[in-house]
N, C-alpha and C positions, 0 to 999 in steps of 0.2 A: 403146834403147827395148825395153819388154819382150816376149814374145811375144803376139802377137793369140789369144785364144783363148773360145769361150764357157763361160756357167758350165755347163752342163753336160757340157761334156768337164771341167771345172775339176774339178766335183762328180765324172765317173766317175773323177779321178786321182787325188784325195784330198787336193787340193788346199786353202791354205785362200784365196786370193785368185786372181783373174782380171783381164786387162787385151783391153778393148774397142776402145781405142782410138775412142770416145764421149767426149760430154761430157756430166757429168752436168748436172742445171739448175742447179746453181750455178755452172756453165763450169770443173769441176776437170775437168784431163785426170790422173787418178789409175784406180790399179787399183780394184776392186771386190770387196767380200768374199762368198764361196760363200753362207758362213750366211744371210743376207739383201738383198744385192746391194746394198749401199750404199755408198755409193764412200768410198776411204780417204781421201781430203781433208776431203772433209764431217765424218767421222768424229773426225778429228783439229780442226779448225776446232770442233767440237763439245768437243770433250774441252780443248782450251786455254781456249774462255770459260769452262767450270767451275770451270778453278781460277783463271782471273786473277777470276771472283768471290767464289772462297772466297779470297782473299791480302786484303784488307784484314781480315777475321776474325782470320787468324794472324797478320798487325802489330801490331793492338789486343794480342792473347794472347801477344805475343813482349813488346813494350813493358811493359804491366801485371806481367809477371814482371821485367824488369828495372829497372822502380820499386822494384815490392816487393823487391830483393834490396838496391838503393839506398837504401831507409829502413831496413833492418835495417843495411845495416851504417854508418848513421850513428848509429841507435842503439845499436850498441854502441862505437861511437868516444865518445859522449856518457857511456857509462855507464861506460868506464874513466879518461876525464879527469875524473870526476867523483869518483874514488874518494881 
């Protein structure tokens, strides 16, 4: 477990995280950051819904390129048996 410390010894060591050994209101028992004392669960819980919301965007954008590469090169399968 890490050491118990406040953010202001955190902040006078130059620290960039601190651990309470508190729970934040979301019940994470996670360290907490200097810059604004948010706790790094929250943070990371935060930062993962963003991209599992942006991942169907780059599916669409992954799949539409691999269409498009799939019609050209039946188009040119078509336009050498054709010759």
């Amino acid at each position: 477990m890490p050491e118990i410390i406040t953010r202001a010894q955190a902040k006078q060591l130059g620290l960039k995280r601190y651990f309470t050994n508190v729970r934040c209101r979301r019940k994470h028992l996670s360290a907490r950051f200097v810059s604004n004392a948010t706790c790094c669960g929250c943070a990371l819980s935060r930062e993962n819904s963003s991209r599992l919301a942006a991942l169907p965007e780059r599916q669409k954008a992954h799949w539409a390129e691999v269409e498009a590469r799939q019609r050209a090169a039946i188009a040119e399968r078509r336009a050498r048996q054709s010759k």
